[in-house]
KEKE-3310 file (N, C-alpha, C; in steps of 0.2 Angstrom, whole numbers, plus 5000, padded with zeros to 4 digits):
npx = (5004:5004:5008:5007:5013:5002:4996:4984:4985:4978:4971:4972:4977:4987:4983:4989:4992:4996:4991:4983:4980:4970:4962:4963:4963:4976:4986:4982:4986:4991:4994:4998:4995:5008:5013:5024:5034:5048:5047:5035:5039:5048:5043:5034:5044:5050:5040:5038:5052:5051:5040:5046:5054:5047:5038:5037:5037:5028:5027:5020:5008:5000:4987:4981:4978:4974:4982:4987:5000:5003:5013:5015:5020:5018:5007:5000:4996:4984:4977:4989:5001:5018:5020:5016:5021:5031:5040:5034:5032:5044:5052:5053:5053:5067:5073:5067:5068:5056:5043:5032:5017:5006:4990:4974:4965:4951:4949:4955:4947:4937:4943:4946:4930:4927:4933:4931:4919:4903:4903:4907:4907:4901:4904:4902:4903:4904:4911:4909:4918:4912:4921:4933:4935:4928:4929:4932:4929:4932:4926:4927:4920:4926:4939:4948:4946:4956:4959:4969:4978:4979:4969:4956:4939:4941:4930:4927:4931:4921:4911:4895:4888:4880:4893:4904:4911:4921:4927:4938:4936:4933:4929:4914:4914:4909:4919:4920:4906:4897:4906:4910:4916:4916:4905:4895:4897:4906:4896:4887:4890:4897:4883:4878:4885:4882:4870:4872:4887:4894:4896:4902:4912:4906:4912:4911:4899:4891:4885:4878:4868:4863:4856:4847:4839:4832:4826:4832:4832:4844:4853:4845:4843:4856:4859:4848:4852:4866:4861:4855:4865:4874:4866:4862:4875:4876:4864:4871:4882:4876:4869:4881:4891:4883:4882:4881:4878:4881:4893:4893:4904:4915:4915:4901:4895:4891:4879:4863:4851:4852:4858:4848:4838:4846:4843:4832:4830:4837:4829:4816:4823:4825:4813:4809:4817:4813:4820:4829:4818:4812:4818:4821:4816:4820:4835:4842:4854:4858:4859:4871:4877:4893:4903:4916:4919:4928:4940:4941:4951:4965:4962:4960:4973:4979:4975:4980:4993:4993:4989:4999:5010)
npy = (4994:5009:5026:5044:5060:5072:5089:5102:5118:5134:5150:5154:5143:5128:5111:5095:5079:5059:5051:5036:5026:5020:5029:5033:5042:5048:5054:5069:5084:5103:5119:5137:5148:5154:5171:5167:5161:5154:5152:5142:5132:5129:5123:5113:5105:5099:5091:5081:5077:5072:5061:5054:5047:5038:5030:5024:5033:5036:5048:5067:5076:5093:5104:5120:5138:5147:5150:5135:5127:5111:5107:5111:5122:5138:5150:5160:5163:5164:5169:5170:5179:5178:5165:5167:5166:5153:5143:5127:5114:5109:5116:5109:5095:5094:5096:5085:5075:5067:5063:5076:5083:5098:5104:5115:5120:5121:5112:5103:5097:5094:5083:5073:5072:5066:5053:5047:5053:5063:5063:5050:5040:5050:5059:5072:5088:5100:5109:5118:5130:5136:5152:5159:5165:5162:5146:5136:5121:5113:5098:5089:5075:5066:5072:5085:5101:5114:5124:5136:5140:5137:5142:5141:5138:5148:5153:5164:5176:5181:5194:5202:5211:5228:5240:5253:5263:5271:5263:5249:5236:5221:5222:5220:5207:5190:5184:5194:5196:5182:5177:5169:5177:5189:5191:5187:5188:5199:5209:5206:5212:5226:5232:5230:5238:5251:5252:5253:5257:5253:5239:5222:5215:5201:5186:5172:5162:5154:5158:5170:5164:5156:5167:5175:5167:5163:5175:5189:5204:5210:5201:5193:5202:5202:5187:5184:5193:5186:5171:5177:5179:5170:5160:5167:5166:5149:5146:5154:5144:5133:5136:5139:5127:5115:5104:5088:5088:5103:5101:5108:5115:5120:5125:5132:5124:5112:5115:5113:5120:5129:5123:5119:5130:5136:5130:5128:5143:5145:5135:5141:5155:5148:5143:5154:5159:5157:5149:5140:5134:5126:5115:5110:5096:5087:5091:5097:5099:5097:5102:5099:5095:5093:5080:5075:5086:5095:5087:5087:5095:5088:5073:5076:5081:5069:5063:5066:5066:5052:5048:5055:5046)
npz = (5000:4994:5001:5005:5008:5014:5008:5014:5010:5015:5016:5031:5040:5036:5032:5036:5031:5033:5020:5012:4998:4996:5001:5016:5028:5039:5055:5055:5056:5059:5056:5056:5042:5033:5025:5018:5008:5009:5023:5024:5015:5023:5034:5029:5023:5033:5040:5029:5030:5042:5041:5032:5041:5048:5040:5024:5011:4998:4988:4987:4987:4984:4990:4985:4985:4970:4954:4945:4936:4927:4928:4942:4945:4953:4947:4953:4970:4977:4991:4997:4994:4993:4984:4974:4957:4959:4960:4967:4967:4959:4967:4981:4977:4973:4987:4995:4987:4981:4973:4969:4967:4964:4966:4962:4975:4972:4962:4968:4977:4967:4960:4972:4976:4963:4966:4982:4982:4980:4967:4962:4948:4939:4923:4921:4930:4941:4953:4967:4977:4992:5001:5011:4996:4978:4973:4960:4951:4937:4930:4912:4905:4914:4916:4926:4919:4914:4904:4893:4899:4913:4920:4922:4930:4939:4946:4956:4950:4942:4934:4943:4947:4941:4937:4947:4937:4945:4951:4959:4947:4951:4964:4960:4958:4960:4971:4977:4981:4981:4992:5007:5016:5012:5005:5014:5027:5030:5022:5032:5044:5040:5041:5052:5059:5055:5058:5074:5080:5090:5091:5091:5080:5071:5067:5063:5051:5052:5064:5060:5051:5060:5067:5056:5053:5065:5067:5065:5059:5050:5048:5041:5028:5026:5024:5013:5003:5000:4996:4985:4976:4975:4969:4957:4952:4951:4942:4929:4928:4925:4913:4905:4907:4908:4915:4925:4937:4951:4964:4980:4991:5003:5022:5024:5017:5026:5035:5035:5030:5026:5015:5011:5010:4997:4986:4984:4982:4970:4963:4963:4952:4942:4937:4934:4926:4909:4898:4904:4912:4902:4901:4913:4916:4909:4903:4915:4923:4943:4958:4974:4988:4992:4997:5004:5013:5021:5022:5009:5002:5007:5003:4990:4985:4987:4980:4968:4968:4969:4955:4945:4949)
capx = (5000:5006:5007:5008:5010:4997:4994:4980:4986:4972:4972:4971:4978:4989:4981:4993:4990:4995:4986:4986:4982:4964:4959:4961:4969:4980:4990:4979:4987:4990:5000:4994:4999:5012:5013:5031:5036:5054:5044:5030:5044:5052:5039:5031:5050:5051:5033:5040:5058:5051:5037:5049:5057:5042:5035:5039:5031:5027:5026:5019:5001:4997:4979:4984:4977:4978:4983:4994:5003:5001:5019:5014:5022:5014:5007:4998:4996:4979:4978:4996:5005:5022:5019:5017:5029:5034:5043:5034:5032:5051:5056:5049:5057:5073:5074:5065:5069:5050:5038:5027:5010:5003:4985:4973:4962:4947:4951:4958:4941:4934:4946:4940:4923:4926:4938:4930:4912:4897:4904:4908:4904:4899:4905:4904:4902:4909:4912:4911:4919:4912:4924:4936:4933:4925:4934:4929:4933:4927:4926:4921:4921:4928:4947:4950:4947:4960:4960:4974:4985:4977:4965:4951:4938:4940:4924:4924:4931:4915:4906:4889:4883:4882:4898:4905:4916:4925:4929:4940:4931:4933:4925:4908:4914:4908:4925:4914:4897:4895:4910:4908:4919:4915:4898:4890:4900:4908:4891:4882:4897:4894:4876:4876:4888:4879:4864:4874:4894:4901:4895:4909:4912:4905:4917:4909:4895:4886:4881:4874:4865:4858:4853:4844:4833:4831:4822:4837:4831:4851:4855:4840:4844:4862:4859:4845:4858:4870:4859:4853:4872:4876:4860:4864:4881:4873:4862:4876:4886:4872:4869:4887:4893:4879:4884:4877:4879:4885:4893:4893:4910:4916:4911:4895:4888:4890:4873:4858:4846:4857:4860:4840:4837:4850:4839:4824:4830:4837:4823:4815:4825:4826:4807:4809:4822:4809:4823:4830:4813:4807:4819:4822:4814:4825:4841:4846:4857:4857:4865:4870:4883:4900:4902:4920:4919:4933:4945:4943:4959:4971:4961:4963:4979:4984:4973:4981:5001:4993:4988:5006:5014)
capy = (5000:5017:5032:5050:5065:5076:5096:5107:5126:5139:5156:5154:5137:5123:5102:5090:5070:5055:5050:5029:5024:5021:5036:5033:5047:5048:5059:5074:5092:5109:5125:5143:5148:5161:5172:5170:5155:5151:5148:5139:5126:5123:5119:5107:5101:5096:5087:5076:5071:5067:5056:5048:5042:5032:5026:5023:5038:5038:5056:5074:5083:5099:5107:5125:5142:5150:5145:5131:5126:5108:5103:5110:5129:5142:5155:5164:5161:5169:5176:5168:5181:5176:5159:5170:5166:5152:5135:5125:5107:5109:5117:5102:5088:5093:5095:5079:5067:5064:5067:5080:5085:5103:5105:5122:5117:5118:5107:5095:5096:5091:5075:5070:5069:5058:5045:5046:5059:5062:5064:5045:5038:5056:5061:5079:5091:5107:5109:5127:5133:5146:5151:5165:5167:5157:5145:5132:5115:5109:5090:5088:5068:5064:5074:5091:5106:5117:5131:5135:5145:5135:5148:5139:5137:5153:5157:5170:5182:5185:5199:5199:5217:5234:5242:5256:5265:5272:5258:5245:5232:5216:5224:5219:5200:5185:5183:5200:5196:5177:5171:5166:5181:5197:5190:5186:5189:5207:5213:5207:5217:5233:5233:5230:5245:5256:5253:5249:5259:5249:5231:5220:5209:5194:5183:5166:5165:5152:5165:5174:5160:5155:5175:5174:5160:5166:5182:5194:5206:5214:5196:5191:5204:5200:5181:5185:5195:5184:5166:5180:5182:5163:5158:5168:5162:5144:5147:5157:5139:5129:5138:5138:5121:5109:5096:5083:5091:5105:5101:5114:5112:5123:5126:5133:5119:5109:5119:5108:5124:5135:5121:5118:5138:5136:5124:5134:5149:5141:5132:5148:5157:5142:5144:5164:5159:5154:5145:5134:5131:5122:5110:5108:5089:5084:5090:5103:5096:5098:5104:5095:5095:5090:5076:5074:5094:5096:5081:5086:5096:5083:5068:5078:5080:5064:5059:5069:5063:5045:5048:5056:5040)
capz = (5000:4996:5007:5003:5013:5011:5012:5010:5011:5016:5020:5037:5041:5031:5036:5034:5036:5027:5015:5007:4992:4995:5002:5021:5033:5048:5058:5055:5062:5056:5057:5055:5037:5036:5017:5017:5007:5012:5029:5021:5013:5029:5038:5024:5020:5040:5041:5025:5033:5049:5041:5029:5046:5050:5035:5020:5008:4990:4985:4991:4985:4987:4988:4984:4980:4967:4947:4944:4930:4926:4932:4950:4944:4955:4943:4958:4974:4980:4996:4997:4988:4990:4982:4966:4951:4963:4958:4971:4965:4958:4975:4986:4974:4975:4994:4998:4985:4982:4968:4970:4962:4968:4963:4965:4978:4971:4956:4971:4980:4963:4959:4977:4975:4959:4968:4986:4985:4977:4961:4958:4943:4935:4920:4918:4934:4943:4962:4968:4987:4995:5006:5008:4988:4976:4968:4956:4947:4931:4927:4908:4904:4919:4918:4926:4911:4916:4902:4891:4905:4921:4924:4921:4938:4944:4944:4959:4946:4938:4938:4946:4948:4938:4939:4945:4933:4948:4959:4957:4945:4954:4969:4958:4957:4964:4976:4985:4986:4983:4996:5014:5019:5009:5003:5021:5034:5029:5022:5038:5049:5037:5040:5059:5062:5053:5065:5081:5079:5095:5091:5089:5075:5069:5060:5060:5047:5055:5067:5055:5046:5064:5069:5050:5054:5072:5064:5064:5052:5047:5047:5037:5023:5022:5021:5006:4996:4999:4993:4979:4971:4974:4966:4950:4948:4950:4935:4924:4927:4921:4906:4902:4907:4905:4921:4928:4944:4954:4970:4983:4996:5008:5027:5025:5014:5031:5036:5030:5032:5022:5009:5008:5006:4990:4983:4984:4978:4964:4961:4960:4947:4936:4935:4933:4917:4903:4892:4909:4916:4899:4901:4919:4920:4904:4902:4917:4930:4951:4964:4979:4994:4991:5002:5008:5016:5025:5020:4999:4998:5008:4997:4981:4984:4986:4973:4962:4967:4966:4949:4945:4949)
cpx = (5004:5004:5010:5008:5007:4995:4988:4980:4979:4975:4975:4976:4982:4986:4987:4993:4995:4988:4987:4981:4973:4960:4960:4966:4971:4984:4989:4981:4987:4993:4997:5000:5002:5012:5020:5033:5044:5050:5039:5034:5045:5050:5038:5037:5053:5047:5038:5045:5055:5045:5039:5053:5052:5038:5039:5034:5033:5030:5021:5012:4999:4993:4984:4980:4976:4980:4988:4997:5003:5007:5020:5017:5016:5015:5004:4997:4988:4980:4988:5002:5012:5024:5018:5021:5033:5037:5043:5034:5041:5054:5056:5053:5065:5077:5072:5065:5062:5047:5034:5020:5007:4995:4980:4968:4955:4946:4953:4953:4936:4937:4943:4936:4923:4928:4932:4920:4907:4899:4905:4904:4899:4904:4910:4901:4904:4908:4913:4911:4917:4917:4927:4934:4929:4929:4929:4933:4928:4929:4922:4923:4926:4936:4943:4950:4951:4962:4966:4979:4984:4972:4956:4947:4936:4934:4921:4927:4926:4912:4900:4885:4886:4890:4899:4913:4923:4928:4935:4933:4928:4928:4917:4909:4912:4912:4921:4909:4896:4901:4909:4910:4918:4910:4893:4893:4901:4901:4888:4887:4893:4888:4875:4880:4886:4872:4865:4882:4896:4897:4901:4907:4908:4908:4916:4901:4890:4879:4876:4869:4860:4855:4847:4838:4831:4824:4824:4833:4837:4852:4852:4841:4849:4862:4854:4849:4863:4869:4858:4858:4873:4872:4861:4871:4878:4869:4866:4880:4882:4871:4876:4891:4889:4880:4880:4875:4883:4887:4896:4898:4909:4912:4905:4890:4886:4880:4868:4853:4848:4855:4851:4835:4837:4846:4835:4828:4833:4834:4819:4818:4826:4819:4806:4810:4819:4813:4825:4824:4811:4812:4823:4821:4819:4832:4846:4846:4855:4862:4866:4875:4889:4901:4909:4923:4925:4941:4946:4950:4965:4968:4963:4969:4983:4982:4978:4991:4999:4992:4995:5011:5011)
cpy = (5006:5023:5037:5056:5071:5085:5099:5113:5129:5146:5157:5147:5131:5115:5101:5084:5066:5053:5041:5028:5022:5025:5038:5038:5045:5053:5066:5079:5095:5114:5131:5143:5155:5164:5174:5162:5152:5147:5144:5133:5125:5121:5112:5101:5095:5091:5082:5072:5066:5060:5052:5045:5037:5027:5028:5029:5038:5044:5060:5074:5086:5103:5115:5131:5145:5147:5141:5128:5116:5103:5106:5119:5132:5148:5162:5160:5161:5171:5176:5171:5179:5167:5160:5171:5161:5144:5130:5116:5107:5109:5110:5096:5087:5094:5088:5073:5065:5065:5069:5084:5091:5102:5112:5118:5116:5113:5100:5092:5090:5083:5072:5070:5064:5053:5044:5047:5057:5065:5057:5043:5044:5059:5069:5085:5096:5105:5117:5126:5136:5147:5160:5169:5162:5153:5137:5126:5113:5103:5088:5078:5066:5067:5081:5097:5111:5125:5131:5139:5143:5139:5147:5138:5143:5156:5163:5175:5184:5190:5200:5206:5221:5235:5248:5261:5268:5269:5252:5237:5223:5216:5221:5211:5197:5182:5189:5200:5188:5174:5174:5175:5187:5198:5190:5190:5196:5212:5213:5213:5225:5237:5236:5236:5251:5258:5255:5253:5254:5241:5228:5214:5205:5190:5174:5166:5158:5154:5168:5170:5158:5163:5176:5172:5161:5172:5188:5197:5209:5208:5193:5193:5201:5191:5179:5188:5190:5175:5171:5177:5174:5161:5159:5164:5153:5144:5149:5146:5132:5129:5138:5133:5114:5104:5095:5086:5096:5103:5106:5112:5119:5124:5127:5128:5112:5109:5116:5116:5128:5129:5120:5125:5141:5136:5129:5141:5149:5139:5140:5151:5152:5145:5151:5164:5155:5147:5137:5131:5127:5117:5106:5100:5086:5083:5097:5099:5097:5099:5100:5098:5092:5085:5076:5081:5093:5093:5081:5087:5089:5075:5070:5078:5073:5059:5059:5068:5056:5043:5050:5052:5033)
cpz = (5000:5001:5005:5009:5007:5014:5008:5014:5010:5018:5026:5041:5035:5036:5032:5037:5029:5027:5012:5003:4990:5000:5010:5024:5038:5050:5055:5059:5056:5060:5053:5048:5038:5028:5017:5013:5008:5018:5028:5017:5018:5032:5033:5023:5030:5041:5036:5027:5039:5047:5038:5034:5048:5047:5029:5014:4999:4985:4990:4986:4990:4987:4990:4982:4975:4961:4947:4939:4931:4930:4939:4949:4947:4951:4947:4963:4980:4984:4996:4993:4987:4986:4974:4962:4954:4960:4963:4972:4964:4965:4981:4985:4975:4983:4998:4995:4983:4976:4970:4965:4965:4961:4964:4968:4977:4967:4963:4975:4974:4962:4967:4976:4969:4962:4974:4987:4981:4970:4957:4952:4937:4930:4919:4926:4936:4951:4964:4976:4987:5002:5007:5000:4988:4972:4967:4953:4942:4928:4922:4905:4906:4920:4921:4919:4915:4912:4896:4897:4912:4926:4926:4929:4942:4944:4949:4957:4940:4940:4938:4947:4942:4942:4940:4943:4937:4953:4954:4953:4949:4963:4968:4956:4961:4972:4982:4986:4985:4988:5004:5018:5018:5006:5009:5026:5033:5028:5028:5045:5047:5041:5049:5062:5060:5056:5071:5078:5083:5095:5088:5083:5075:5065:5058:5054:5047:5060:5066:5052:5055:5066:5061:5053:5062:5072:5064:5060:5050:5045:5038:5031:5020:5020:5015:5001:4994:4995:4986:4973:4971:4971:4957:4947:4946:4944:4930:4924:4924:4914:4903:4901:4907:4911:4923:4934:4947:4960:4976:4989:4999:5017:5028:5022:5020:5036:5032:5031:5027:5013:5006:5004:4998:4986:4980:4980:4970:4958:4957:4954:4940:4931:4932:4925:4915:4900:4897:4913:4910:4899:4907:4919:4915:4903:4908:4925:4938:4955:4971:4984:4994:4999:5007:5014:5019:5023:5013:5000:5001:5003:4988:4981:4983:4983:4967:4962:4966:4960:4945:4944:4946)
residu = (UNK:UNK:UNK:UNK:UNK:UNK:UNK:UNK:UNK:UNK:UNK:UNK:UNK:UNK:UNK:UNK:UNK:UNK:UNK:UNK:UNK:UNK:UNK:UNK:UNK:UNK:UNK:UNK:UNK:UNK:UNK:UNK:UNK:UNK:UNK:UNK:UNK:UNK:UNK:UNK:UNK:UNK:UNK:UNK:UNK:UNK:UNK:UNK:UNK:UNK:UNK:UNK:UNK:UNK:UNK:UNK:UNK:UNK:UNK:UNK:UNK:UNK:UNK:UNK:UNK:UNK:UNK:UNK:UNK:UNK:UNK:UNK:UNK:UNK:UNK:UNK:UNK:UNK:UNK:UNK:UNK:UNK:UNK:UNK:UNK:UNK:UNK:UNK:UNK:UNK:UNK:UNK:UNK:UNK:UNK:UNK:UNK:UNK:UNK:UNK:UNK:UNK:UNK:UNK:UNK:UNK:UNK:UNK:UNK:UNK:UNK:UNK:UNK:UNK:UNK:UNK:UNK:UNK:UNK:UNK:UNK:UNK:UNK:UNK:UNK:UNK:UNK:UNK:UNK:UNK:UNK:UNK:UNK:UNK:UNK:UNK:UNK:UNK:UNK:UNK:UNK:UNK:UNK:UNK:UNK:UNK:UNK:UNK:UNK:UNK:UNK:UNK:UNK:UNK:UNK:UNK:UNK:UNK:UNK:UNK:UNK:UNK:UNK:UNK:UNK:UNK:UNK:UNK:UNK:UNK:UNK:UNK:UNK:UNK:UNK:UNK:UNK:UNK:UNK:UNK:UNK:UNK:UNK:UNK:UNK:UNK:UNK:UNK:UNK:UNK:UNK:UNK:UNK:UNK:UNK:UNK:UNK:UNK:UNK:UNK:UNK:UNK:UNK:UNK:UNK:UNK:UNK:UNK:UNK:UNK:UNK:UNK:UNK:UNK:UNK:UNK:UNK:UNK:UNK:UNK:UNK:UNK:UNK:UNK:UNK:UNK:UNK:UNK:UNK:UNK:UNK:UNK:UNK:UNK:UNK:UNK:UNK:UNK:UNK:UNK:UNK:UNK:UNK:UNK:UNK:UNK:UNK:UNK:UNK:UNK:UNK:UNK:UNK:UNK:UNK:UNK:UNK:UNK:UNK:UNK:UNK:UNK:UNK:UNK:UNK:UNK:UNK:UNK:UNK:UNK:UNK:UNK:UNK:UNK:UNK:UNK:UNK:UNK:UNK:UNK:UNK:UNK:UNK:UNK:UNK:UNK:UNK:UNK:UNK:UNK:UNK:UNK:UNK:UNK:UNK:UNK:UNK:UNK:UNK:UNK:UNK:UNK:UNK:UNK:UNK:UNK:UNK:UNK:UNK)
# end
């Protein structure tokens, strides 16, 4: 049986487990992420010597954000700016002896669900995080579509409102009104300090989703604009990619009230749009819950250095 170690970099947090060869974890920790990459290699490079001391290890996957180049080249890093322009697959290999796969994390959430989740035995899908941003995987006959420059996915650079001509453009994208952080949680902060100056933050968005469904009305608002904007995207990804299925990852799809709301307002606009309600029972996909939540990026990854080898 093979054994990989396995990372998934986040914003906030890097996990780190193995991973064997049919899908099973162990020795699950984590370490605050830092945006310096020298320090983000020696930690990573430390974790790997000490577990080639106890086991015998395959290779490295790395769930990542950010575009990645096919041979593991960092071409951006997302929040993670200096991981930008970065030779991090090369950099790894040559310090550890090992082969290394990096993948962008939501593409590695996607390869999970086809080995492991609820994407088995499906063709053609997409998988959107909400999380920090919005980040996307598109699986067309069963491989990762990647684009021709690996850009492909990103789908929280679309833009989703009028614009205005004096703001920065991106301000109007999806990464600021459908993601966990600048879509819910920021809007609802906004909202509440502008009624209330000395309330202090809220920065979980369960919170928010519980104070909603409680009867919050600041809540209320901000978790209807924010089902609104995710809701459109979800129809734009219909109409343009045809999948069997979307599956919806990140922490908040954990939330079965939230995930049932989706639905429903989905629902709703489907029936709105003429063209996608006439062939709703025939030929227009569903959205679901990405099933391994948590554990996709360290599965994808070591899916994606098991297939490598």
């Amino acid at each position: 049986m093979q054994r990989y170690v396995s990372f998934d970099v986040g914003g906030t947090t890097v996990k780190h487990a193995l991973v064997d060869d049919q899908g099973n974890i162990s020795n699950k920790q984590a370490f605050e992420t830092i945006d310096s990459a020298d320090e983000l290699l020696s930690q990573m490079i430390g974790i790997i010597n000490k577990a080639k001391t106890k086991e015998t290890i395959s290779g490295v996957g790395i769930s990542v954000p950010g575009i990645v180049r096919d041979d593991g080249y960092m071409i951006t890093g997302g929040a993670i700016k200096s991981l930008n322009d970065y030779p991090l697959a090369q950099t790894l290999e040559r310090e550890t002896g090992l082969p290394v796969a990096v993948e962008n994390d939501a593409n590695a959430a996607a390869i999970a669900e086809h080995w492991l989740g609820a994407a088995q035995g499906v063709g053609t899908y997409l998988t959107v995080v909400l999380g920090t941003g919005v980040g996307g995987g598109i699986v067309i006959d069963g491989k990762v579509y990647r684009g021709a420059h690996g850009m492909a996915g990103e789908f929280g650079w679309n833009i989703i409102h009028d614009i205005d001509p004096t703001c920065e453009l991106e301000h109007f994208s999806l990464n600021w009104h459908a993601s966990v952080v600048t879509g819910l949680v920021d809007r609802f902060n906004k909202s509440v300090i502008q009624a209330f100056p000395n309330t202090e933050k809220v920065e979980d968005a369960q919170i928010i989703l519980k104070l909603a469904a409680d009867g919050d009305p600041i809540a209320g608002i901000a978790v209807s604009d924010f089902l609104r904007d995710v809701s459109i995207m979800i129809i734009n990804l219909f109409a343009n990619f045809d999948p069997e299925k979307i599956l919806i990852g990140g922490g908040i799809s954990a939330n079965d009230g939230f995930m049932h709301t989706l639905q429903d307002t989905v629902d709703e606009y489907i029936t709105r749009h003429e063209s996608l309600n006439r062939i709703r029972d025939t030929a227009l996909g569903h959205i679901e819950t990405a099933k391994l939540r948590n554990d996709a990026g360290l599965i994808g990854a070591a899916y994606r250095i098991k297939q490598k080898l």
